[in-house]
N, C-alpha and C positions, 0 to 999 in steps of 0.2 A: 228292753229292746235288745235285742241280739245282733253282737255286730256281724259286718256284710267284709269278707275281702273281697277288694274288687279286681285286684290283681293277684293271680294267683298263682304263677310264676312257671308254669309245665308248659311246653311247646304244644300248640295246635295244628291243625294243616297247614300248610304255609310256611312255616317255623320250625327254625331250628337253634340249639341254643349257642350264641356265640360270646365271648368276652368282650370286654366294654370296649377295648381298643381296639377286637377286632370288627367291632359294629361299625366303631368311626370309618374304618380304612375300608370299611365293603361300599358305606354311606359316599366314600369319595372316590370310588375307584366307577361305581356305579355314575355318577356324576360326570364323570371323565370321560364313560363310555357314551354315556348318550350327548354329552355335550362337548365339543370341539375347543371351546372357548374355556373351557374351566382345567384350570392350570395349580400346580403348589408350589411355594416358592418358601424357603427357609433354612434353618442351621441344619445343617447333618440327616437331615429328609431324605438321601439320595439310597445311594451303595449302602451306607449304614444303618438305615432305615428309621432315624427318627431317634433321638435323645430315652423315649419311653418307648420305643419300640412300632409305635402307632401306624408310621407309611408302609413300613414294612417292606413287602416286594412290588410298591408302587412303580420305585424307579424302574426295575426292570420289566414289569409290566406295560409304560407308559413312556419313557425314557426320560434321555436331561432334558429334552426342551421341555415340558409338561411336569418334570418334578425336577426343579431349578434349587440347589445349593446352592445358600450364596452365603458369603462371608458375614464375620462376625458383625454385622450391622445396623441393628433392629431398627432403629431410624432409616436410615437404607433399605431395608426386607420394605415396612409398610410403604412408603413414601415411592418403592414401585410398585406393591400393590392397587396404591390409590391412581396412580398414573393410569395402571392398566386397566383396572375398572372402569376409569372415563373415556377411554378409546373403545371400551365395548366387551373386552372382557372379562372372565368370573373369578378373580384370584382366591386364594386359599390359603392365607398367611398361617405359619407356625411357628410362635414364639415359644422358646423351648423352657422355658418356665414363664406363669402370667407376672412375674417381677418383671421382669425386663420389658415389660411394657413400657414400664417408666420411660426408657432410652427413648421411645417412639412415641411419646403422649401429643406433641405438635400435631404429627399425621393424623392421629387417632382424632385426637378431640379437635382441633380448628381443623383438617384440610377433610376429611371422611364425613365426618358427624356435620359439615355446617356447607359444604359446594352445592349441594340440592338448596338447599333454604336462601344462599347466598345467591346463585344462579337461577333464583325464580324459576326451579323446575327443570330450565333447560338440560340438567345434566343430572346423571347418576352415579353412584359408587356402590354396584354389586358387587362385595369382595364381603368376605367371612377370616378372621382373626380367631385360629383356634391359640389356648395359651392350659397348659394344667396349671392348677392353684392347689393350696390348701398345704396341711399340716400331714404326719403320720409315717414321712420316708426319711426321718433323720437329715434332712437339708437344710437345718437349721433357719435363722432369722430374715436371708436375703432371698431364699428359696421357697420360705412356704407361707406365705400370705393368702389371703382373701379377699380380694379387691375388688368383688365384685359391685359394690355403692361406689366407687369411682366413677364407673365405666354408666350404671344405671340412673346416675345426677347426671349425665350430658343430654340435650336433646338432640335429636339427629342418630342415636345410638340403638340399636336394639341389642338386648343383653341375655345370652342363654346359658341354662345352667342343668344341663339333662344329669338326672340319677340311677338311668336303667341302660343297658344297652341299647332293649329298642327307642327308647327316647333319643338316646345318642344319635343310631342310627337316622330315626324318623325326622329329629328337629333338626338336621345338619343339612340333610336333603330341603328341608324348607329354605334355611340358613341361605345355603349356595344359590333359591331358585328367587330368594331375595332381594328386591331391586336398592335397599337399604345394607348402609355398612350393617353387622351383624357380629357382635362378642360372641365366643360362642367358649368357654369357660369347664374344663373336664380335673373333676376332682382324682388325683394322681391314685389317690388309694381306689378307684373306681377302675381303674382299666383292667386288671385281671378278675375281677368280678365276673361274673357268667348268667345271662337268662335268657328268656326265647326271643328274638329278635326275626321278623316274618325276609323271606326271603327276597321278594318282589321290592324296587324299590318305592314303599310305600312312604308318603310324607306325612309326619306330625305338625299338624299346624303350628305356628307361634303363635303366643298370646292364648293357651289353653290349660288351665291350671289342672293336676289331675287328681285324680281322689282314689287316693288307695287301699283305705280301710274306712270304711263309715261305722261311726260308735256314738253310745247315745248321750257319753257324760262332759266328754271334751276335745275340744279341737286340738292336735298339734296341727301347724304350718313349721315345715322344714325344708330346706335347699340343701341338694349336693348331696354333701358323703352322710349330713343328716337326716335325710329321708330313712336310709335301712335303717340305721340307728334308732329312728323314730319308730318303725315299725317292728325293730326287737323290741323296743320299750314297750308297745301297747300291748305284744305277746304277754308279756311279766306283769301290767297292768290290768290287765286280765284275771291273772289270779288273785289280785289283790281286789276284785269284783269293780273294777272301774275297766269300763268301756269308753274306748278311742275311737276317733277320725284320725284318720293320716292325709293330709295333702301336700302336694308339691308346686308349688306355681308353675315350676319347670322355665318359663322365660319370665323374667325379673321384669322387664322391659320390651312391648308393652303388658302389663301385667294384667289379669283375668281375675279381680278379685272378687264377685260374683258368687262362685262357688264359696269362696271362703268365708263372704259375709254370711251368705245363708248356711252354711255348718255352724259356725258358730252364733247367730240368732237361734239354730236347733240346741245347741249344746249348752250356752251360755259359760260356755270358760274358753279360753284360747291359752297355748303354749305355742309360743312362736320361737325356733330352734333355727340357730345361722353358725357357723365355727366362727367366722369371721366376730372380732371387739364387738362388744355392744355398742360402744357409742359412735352415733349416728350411724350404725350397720342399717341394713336393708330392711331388714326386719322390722325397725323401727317406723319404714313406711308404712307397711300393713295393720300396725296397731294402730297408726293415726287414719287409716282411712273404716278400721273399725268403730274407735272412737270418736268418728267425723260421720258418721252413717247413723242410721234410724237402728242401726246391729247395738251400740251404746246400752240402748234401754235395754235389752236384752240380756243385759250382762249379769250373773251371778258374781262373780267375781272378779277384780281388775284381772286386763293381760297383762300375761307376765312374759316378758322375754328372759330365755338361757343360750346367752353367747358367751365366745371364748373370750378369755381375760384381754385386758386393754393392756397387753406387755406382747414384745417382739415374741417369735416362736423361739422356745430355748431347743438345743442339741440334744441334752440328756435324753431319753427316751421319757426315763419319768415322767421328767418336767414336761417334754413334750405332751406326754396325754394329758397330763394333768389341767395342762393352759385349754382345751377347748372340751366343750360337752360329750361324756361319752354316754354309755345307754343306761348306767345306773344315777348321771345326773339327771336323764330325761323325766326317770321314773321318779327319781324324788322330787323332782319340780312340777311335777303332774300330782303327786300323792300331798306335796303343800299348796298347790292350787287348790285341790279337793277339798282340804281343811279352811279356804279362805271362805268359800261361800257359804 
């Protein structure tokens, strides 16, 4: 079987190509225009344009009321986020790395995640919580985490993890038109990234896993900055006459595993690829709902997962890549699955 890309990364009508961060800021600025109610509120957002760059020329676009700096106080930032949300507006929280969630986990997880369930309905929290994560910009231990099994154990939470611009774009607009709180999770080494992102603000549903290479020997599942990665891998896997799937869940929570189960029932191998510790990472759920599914019998071979090591992120650069999977781990963990069945 000959594999199929389904994504083939050239702008079509519609489309034009832009960088990851600037999908985010069109995704919110678009947001802002059609809706009155949808506001940003966080660290250095204004004049300065955002810690990675990301608001950009929001403020002066939109002003201070609508893109609101507020001081160092991420308990404080969510905690009016959640207020505004239940008066009826759309906030747009920006935690300037997803570490500092920590500060705000009370809002996050008991007052966001549990006032609908808690209030029988009567009330809602449409507010979206952007935060970047991950490894690769030298920000050592307290900076470059992976926290996305945190936020995807709560219920009450929807959890997003886009790896393309237009994902970015497309899932954020869903995010903000979201009547649930909504993580929405941007891997730092992804914002100068570049692909065709459609002009119109078009929305990507939540809860749609996407599939971006279909091949006929084995499944990877990857999140984040390891989707490309995954997808260079299966280039190089290629030559070595093993043919990939590439899939992205794209939102963690609620998760679409559906497609996944049936690629891999086709393939019978799974590589499941997260930066984030292997133990108990995310990933870890999708192999249990593999091997919790009639997909089981299917299997040639156990899954395997390749996550980043269970130690802090180090500074050194080395050390740094060394601790999470890069595309020649993918390939050799693809090429020892091979050997397993």
């Amino acid at each position: 079987m000959t594999s199929t890309t389904l994504d083939p990364g050239a702008p079509t009508a519609g489309e034009r190509d832009l960088t990851y961060s600037e999908a985010v800021r069109e995704a919110i600025g678009q947001a802002m225009e059609a809706d009155d109610r949808v506001f940003m509120l966080g660290e250095d957002i204004g004049v300065y344009g955002g810690a990675f760059g990301v608001s950009g020329d929001l403020f002066h676009r939109f002003g201070g009321e609508r893109i609101r700096d507020t001081p160092i106080s991420e308990l404080g930032i969510v905690g009016a986020a959640v207020g505004a949300a239940l008066a009826g507006m759309r906030p747009i929280v920006e935690i300037q790395f997803s570490d500092f969630t920590n500060q705000a986990m009370d809002q996050i997880v008991n007052q966001a995640a549990k006032i609908h369930y808690m209030l029988g309905g009567a009330a809602s929290v449409p507010m979206v919580l952007r935060a970047p994560l991950g490894s690769g910009t030298g920000a050592a231990a307290q900076h470059s985490q992976s926290l996305e099994a945190w936020f995807a154990h709560v219920p009450g939470l929807k959890v997003v993890m886009p790896a393309t611009p237009a994902d970015a774009k497309g899932l954020l607009l869903s995010a903000i038109d979201d009547p649930n709180p909504v993580i929405f999770l941007e891997h730092k080494l992804l914002y100068r990234t570049s692909g065709p992102v459609p002009v119109e603000p078009l929305r990507v549903p939540l809860g749609r896993t996407a599939v971006h290479r279909r091949g006929a020997d084995l499944t990877v599942v990857a999140t984040g900055v390891m989707v490309s990665r995954a997808l260079d891998a299966a280039a190089v896997l290629a030559d070595e006459g093993v043919d990939v799937s590439v899939l992205d869940p794209r939102t963690l929570t609620p998760l679409d595993d559906a497609p996944i189960l049936e690629d891999v029932s086709r393939t019978g191998r799974a590589l499941l690829v997260q930066e984030a510790p292997g133990h108990a990472g995310f990933t870890a759920e999708i192999a249990a709902r593999i091997t919790e599914s009639p997909t089981l019998y299917r299997l040639l071979a156990p899954v395997r997962r390749l996550s980043g090591l269970d130690a802090p992120i180090p500074y050194a650069p080395q050390l740094e890549r060394a601790s999470v999977p890069q595309v020649d781990d993918i390939v050799d963990a693809a090429l020892t699955l091979m050997k397993e069945s």
